[in-house]
Structure formats: structure tokens, C-alpha cells
N, C-alpha and C positions, 0 to 999 in steps of 0.2 A: 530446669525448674519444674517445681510440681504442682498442680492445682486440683483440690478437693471440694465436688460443685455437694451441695446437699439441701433436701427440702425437709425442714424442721416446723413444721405447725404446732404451739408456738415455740420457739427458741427456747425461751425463760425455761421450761420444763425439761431440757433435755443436754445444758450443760453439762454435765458431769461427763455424760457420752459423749459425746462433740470434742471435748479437752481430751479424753483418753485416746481417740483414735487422731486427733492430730499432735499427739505426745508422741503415736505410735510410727505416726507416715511423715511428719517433720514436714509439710505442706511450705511451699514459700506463697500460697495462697489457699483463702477456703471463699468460698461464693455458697452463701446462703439463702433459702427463695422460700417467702412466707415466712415472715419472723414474728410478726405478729404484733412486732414493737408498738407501744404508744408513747403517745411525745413527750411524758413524764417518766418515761425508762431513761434511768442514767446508764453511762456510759459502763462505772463499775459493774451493774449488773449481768452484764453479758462480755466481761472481758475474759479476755484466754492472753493468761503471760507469755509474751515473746511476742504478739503482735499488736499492730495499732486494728482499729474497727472505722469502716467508713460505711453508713447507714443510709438508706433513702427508706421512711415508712410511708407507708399507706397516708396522704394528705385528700381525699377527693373520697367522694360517699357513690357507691353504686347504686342504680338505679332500683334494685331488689332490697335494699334498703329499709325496715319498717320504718326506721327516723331520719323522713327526708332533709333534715336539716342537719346530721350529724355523720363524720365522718365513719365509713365505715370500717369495724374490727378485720381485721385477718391481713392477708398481703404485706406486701414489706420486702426488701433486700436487704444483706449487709455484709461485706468484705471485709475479710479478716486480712493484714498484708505483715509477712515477717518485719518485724520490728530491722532487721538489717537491709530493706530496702526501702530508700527514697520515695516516694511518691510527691511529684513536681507537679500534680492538677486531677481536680477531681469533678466530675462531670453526674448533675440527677437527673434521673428523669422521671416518668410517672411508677414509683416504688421499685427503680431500677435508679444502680449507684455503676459509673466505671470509675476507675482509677486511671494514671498514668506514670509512668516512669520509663528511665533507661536505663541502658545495658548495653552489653557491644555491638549489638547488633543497629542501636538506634532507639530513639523511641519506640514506645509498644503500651496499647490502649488494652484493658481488659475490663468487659463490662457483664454486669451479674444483672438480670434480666428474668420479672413477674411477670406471665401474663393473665390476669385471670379471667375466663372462661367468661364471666359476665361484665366486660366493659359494653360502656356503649360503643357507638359508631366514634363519636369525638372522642372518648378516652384512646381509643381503640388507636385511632388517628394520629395523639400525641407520640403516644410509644413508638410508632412506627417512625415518625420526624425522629426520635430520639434516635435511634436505632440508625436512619439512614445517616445523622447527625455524624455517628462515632465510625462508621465503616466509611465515609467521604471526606473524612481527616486525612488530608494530606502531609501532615507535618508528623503523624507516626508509620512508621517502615511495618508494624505489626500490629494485626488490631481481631481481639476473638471476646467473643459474646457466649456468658454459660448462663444455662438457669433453664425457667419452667415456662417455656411456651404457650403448652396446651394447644397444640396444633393438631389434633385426634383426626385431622380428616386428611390429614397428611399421607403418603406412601414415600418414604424413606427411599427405599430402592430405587424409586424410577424419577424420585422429586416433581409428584403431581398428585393434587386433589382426587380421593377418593369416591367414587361414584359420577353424578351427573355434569358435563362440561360446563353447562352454560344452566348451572342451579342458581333459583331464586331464592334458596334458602339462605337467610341472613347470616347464620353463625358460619357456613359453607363459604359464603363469599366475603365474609371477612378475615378467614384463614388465609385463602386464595390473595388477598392483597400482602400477607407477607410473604408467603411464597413466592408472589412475583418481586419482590422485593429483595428475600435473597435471590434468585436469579438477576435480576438489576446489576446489582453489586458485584456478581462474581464471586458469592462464598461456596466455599465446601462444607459439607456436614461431617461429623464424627458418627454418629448412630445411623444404621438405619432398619438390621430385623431385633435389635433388643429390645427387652423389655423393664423400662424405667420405674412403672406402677401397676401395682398389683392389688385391687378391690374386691373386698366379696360384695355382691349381689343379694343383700338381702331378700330380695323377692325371690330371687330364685335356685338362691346357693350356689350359685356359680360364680368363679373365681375370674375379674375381668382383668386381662392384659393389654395395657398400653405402650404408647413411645412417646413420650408427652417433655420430658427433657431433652437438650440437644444442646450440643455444641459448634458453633459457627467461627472460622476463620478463615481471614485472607489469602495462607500461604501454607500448602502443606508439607510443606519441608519442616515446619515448625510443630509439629506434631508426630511426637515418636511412640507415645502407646494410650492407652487409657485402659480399665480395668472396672468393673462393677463390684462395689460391696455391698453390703447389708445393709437395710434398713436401720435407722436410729430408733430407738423410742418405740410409739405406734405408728409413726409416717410410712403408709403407705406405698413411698417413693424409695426407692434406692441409691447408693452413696455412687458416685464417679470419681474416678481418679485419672488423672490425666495429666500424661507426663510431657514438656514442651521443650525443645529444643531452643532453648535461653541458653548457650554458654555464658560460663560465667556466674549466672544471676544467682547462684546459691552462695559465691565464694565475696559476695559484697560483702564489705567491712562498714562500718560504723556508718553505713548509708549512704554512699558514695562509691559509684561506680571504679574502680581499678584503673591507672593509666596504662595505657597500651598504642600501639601504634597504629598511626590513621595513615591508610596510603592516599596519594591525592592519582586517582585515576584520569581526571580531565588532564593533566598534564602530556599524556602517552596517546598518541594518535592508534583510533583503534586498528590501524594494518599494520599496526605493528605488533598489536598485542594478537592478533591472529595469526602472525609469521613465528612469534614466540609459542603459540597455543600448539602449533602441528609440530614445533619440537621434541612435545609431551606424548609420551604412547601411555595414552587413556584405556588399554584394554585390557581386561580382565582374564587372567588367563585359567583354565578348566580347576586347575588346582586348587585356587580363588575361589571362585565360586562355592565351590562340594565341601572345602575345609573352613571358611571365615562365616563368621556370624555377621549377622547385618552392620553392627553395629562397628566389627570389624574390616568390613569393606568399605566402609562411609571414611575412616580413620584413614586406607592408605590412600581413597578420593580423594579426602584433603589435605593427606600430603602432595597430591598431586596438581592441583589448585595453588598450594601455597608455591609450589615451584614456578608458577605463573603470576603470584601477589608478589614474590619476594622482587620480583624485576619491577614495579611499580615504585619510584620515589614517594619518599615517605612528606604529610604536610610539613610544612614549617612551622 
């Protein structure tokens, strides 16, 4: 499966791109961040044929606000999902939308995720319950979060707050609560010396680089490449591509998962399936290695695995 994350300030203006390059990469998902949507945007407005659209806009007025009584413009999510895959529950949260469905692998949560730069403390607060919400879902096998964090004080490589440990600056230590947050959870990141946004500097003509998008997942076996493109439009931000290790999820038919076979493994006491496991010679030999592509050595791994599933009685 494929998924194409991208930040479009606003949307509405920048259709025609958007449809061309997912004519082009045939996405079985797109995560959109800053759409800009208002709650008189219909549906038609922003559709792309082949897929359903599942939206969270901006409901809540930032503190910066001139009209503190009116919700404010900008922010917004919205998930684009191939019209051939099911989606069985969908989850909002503050201008952040996941979806759900499965696959063979099991359930699998995918959530497109704003952050912007100026919530409060409580907005700030909610997103994060949101968040820890969908990653403490025990009832999905797979669960990864794309979008626009804005976590500038971040260091990717080492996954620690930049500059002062124990800083009283506000916006510093409300980064630091999601960082501790993915840490909590036990995700991994996708990024961490790239650069997602690129601003010039009016003041002083220089050209600023960030890492401000990011990808979060449970399990990294499910993660087999990702790819930076081009900006849309004038966004600032850069397109991701990002290809997941979903067997299967491209070859759904009319929305429904493929029947296939479920083994029941509580059935096999596990000394047994470890007396069966050293049957197996797991090693790779030199030849292996210098002549197969990765992608080609994962292929006779699982033929070598399924020599070990095929002794597994199947459910009833």
C-alpha cells in the first residue's frame, strides 16, 4: 500500500495538482494537513474520482485570534481513501481525522494529524489524548500517524529537545510533552535529517530549513520505503510518499477484504513449534546476500516462515 502525506494551505486552490500526481502514484491513501476547509465546503468541492474523503476541519478559535468569538481560518485534515478499501470506523480529533480498516494482516489504524504551532496549553492537551487515544488501541495489529506536527525543537537523530533540558520556555516544553509521548508508546519515526519545509526569510533573505512533518509507527517491518517530492502549488512544505508493507491492500475488490486462510496458532504448543523452527536453516548464504535485492531476500525469508505456518492447523 501506498500513502501520500501533503500540506496544501488551502486545498480548494490547489486541486487540479493534487488529482494529477495522485493519477500519477495511484496512492491507496493521501493525508492532507491544513486544508483550510470551512463547514460550508461540500463534499463535491474537494473530491478526487476513485476515492471516498474523510475530513476533520478546524472547529475551535485560536487564542491569536482577532475575533474571539469566531472559529478560526486555516488548519484542517482530510483523508483521501481508495474507493476499493473499506473503512469499518473513523475517529476526529482536534483538525485531525484517522480512519480504520483491514487487511491481512488485521486491523490497521491510520491517522492524519495538524499541529499548529499556536494552540494553547488545553488545545494542545486534547491532540495529545487524541493521539495517545489511537496508538493505545488494542483491537488494531497496526497503527501510524502522518501529518504536520511542528515540532521545530525536535532533533530527529538522537529523539531529544533541542537546546536547554530543563527550559521554561512554553512552546519548548510543550514539544517536549509529545516527544515524551512518542517515547511512552514505543513509536518509531520515518524522518530524521530531511528537510520537509523550506521558507524564505524575509528579513533577511535567507532561505529557512525545517523537519516539521513526520511519520509515526508501531512496527517497522511495515514500512518499506518513502520518497520526498515537490511541493504543490506555493506550500512551502514538501510531498512524502510512503510505501507500507500492507499485503494484499491494493488487490481489495469491491471493498472487502480477500478470503484466505487463518491459522489458529493457540492450538500448537509452542515446544513444538520451536522443535519444528530448528528444522528450518534460516541462513543466508554469501551468494544471498551480494546477488538478491532486499526485497528479494525478505521473499525466500518467507518462504521460509511459511515452511513453519504451513504446519499450523488452519481455523474452523
Amino acid at each position: 500500500g501506498t500513502i501520500g502525506t501533503v500540506k496544501l494551505p488551502p486545498l480548494t486552490n490547489k486541486m487540479t495538482e493534487l488529482k494529477h500526481q495522485v493519477a500519477t502514484n495511484k496512492y491507496d491513501f493521501i493525508c492532507v494537513t491544513e486544508t483550510h476547509f470551512q463547514e460550508d465546503l461540500t463534499t463535491a468541492e474537494f473530491d478526487i474520482p476513485g476515492y471516498t474523503s474523510f475530513r476533520a476541519d478546524r472547529d475551535f478559535k485560536l487564542d491569536r485570534s482577532l475575533n474571539s468569538n469566531a472559529v478560526s481560518d486555516c488548519g484542517g485534515s482530510v483523508i483521501y481513501v481508495n474507493q476499493n478499501i473499506e473503512i469499518i470506523e473513523t475517529i476526529k480529533g482536534p483538525e485531525s481525522i484517522a480512519v480504520c480498516f483491514e487487511c491481512n494482516i488485521g486491523k490497521v489504524i491510520i491517522a492524519c494529524v495538524y499541529r499548529s504551532p499556536s494552540l494553547n496549553k488545553d488545545q494542545d492537551k486534547q491532540l495529545l489524548n487524541f493521539m495517545r487515544m489511537i496508538f493505545q488501541d488494542t483491537a488494531y495489529i497496526a497503527k501510524f500517524c502522518f501529518g504536520d506536527l511542528n515540532l521545530s525543537n525536535v532533533s530527529w537523530i538522537s529523539g531529544t529537545i533541542l537546546g536547554a533540558t530543563a527550559s521554561e520556555n512554553s512552546i519548548i516544553c510543550r514539544q517536549q510533552r509529545y516527544l515524551d509521548l512518542i517515547h511512552e508508546l514505543g513509536l518509531s519515526w520515518l524522518l530524521t535529517t530531511e528537510v520537509t519545509r523550506r521558507r524564505l526569510n524575509k528579513n533577511t533573505g535567507e532561505i529557512n530549513e525545517s523537519l516539521l512533518d513526520q511519520v509515526l509507527f508501531t512496527d517497522d517491518s511495515l514500512v518499506n520505503d518513502f520518497k520526498l517530492g515537490c511541493h504543490l502549488g506555493k506550500s512551502d512544505h514538501v510531498t512524502i510518499s510512503v510505501e507500507l508493507n500492507l499485503p494484499h491492500l491494493s488487490s481489495l475488490e469491491d471493498g472487502k477484504v480477500q478470503n484466505e486462510e487463518r491459522r489458529c496458532w493457540s492450538k500448537v504448543k509452542s515446544e513444538e513449534i520451536l522443535d519444528w523452527s530448528h528444522e528450518i536453516n534460516w541462513d543466508f548464504d554469501c551468494n544471498d546476500i551480494n546477488n538478491l535485492s532486499v526485497n528479494e531476500m525478505w521473499a525466500v525469508m518467507l518462504d521460509k516462515l511459511n515452511l513453519l505456518s504451513n504446519r499450523i492447523p488452519l481455523q474452523s
